[in-house]
C-alpha positions in Angstrom: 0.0 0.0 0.0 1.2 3.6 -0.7 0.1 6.6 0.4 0.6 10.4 -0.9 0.0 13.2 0.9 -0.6 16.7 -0.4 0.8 19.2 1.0 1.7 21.6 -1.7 -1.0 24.8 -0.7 0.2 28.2 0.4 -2.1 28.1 3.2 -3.5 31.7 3.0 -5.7 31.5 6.1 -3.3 30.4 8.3 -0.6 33.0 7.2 -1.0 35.6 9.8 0.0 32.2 12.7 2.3 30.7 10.0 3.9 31.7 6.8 5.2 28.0 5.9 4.1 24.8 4.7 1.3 23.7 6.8 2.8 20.0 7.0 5.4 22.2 8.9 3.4 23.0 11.7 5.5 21.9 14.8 3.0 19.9 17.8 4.7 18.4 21.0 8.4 18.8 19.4 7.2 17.4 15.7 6.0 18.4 12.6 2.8 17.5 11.5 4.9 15.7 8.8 7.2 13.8 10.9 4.1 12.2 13.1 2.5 11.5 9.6 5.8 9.7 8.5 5.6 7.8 12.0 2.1 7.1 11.9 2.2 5.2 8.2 5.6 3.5 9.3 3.8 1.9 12.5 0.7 1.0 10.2 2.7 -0.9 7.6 2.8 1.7 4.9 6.7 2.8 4.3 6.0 3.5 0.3 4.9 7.4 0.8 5.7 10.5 -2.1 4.4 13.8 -0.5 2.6 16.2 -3.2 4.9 19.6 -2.2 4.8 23.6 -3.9 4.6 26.3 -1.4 8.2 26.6 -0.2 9.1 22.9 -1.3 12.4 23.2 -0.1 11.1 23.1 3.2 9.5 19.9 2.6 12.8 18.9 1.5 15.2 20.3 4.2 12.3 18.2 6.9 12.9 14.8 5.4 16.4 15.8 5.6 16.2 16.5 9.0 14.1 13.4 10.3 15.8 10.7 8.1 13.3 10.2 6.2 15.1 9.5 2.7 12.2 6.6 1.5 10.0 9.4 1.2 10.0 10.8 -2.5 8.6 14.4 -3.3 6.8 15.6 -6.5 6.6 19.2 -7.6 3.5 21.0 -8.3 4.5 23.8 -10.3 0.6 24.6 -10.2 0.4 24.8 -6.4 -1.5 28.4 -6.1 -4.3 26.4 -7.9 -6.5 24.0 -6.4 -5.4 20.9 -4.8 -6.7 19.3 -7.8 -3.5 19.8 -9.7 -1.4 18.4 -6.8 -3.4 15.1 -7.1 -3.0 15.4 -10.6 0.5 16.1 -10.5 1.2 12.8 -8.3 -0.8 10.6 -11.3 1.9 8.6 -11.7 2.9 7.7 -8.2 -1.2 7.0 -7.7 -1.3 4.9 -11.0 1.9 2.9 -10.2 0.7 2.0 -6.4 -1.8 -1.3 -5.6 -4.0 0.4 -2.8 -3.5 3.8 -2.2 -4.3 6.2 0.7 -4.7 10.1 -0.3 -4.0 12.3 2.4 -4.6 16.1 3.6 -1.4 17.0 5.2 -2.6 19.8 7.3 -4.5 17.0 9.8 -3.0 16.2 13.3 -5.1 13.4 14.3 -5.1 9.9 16.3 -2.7 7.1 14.9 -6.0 4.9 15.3 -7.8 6.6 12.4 -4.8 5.1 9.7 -5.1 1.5 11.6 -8.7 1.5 10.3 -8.4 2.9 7.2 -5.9 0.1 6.3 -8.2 -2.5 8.0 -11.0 -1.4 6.4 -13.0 -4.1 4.9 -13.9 -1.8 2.1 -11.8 -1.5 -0.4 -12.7 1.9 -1.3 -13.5 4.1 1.9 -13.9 7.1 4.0 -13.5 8.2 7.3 -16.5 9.7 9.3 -16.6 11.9 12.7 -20.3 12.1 13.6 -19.4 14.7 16.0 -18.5 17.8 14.5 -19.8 21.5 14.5 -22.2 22.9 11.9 -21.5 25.0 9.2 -20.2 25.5 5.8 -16.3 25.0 6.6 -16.4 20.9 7.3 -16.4 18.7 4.7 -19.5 16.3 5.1 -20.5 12.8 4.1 -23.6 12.6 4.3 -25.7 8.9 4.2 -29.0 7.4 3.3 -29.5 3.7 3.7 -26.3 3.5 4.6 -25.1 4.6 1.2 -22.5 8.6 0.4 -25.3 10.7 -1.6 -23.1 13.5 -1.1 -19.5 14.7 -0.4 -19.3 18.7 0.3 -19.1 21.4 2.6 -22.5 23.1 1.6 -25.4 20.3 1.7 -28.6 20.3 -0.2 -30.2 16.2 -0.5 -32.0 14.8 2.0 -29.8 12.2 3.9 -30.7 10.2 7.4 -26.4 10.3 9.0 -24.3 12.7 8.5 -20.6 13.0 9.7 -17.1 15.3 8.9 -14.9 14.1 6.8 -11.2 13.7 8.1 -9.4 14.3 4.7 -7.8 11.0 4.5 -9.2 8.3 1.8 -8.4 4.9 0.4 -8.5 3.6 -2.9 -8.5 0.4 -4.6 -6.2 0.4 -7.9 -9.2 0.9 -10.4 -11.2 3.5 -8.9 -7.7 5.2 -8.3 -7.3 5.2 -12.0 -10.7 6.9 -12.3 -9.8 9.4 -9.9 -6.8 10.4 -11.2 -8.9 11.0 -14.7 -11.2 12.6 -13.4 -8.7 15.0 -11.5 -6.6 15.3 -15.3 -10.4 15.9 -16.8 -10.8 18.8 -14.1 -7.3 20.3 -14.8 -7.8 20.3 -18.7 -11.0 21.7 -19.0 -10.6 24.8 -17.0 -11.5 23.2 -13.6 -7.7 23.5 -11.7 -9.1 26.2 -9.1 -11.0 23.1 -7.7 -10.2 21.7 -4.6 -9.2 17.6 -5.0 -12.5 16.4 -2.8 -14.5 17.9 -6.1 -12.6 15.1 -7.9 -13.7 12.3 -5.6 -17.0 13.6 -5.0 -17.5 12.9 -8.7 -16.4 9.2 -8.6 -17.8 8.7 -5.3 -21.6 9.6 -6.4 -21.0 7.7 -9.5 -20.7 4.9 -7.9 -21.5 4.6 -4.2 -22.1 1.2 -3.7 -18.6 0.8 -4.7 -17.8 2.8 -1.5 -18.1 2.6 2.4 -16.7 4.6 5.6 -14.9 3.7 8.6 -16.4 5.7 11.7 -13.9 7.3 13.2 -16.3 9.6 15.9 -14.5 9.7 19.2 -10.9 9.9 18.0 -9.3 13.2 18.5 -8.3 14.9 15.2 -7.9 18.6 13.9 -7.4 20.0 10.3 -5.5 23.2 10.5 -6.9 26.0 8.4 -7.0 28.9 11.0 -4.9 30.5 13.6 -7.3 29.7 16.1 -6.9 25.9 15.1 -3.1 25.5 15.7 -4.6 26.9 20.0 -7.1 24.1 19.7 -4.8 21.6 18.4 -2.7 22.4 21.3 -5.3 22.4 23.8 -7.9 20.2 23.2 -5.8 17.8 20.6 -2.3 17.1 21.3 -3.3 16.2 25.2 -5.8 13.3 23.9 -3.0 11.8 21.2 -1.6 8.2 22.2 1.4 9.3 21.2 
């Protein structure tokens, strides 16, 4: 199993806490990067390439720092556009892998939530917190007999569960191939401001049977867009980690 992790964004939101990579983001003595690296190593997953842009270097200079020479990087020269083009732009590490997990980089979260992605009796799946605040910011995965009928931030079917999604996904070798059209489809045809969840939204309602989600509610986890979420990821976060 590989995994690739984006983390090519400038991270405007957060520039005013933070004016580097967000994978950068230092919690407990180590980057968000580093406990990702650790997390996937413990979980059996040592085949990783990292998505970088923003300040790559950095990225770089990291792995350096930490060991971590497995680890292979690949450039988005497109970063200031959507995440799109950062999936696009790893195509070929996504196309070359047997299972694959696609990952935010900006999440510090429990090592549990990766044991049950990787576990997951579905091939193709999601991970669910039922227990997040309202609003338009989350991401949501939204259910009706038991099935995704929709993958957003802004919500408008009916749907009997609902949950947050946590930003980390895996996928089965053909539906990664689909994926990774549908991400080249978005970038060719004027769509590269999108972010990549558009892309799997797509090929998640195509198909949804083909789909399922591990719930993941109860697990501490945090995806940093703010300043105020680096203080809550410190408070409320960090303390609750196993490790």
């Amino acid at each position: 199993m590989r995994a690739v992790i984006l983390a090519a964004g400038v991270g405007n939101r957060i520039a005013a806490a933070h004016t580097g990579p967000k994978a950068l983001l230092r919690f407990g003595g180590r980057s968000l990067l580093e406990r990702h690296l650790g997390i996937l190593k413990e979980t059996g997953v040592d085949d990783i390439v990292i998505g970088t842009g923003y300040r790559s270097d950095e990225i770089a200079a990291e792995l350096a720092r930490i060991g971590a020479h497995h680890v292979r990087c690949v450039h988005n020269p497109r970063f200031r556009d959507g995440s799109v083009t950062t999936l696009w732009s790893l195509r070929d590490a996504v196309l070359a892998a047997g299972d694959v997990l696609v990952m935010d980089a900006d999440v510090l979260y429990d090592r549990r939530m990766i044991q049950r992605l990787t576990s997951s009796r579905h091939d193709n799946c999601l991970l669910l917190d039922r227990d997040f605040l309202p609003g338009d910011e989350p991401v949501k995965i939204c259910l009706r007999g038991g099935q995704i009928v929709e993958f957003r931030k802004k919500v408008e079917v009916r749907f009997d569960e609902v949950g947050e999604s946590v930003g980390f996904f895996r996928f089965a070798p053909d539906t990664a191939r689909i994926l990774i059209e549908t991400a080249g489809a978005y970038v060719e045809n004027g769509r590269a401001n999108a972010p990549h969840e558009e892309a799997i939204r797509d090929i998640v309602l195509a198909t949804p049977a083909a789909f399922g989600v591990e719930d993941v509610t109860g697990l501490p986890w945090i995806e940093i867009d703010f300043p105020d979420d680096v203080a809550r990821a410190e408070r409320d976060v960090l303390p609750r980690l196993t490790a």
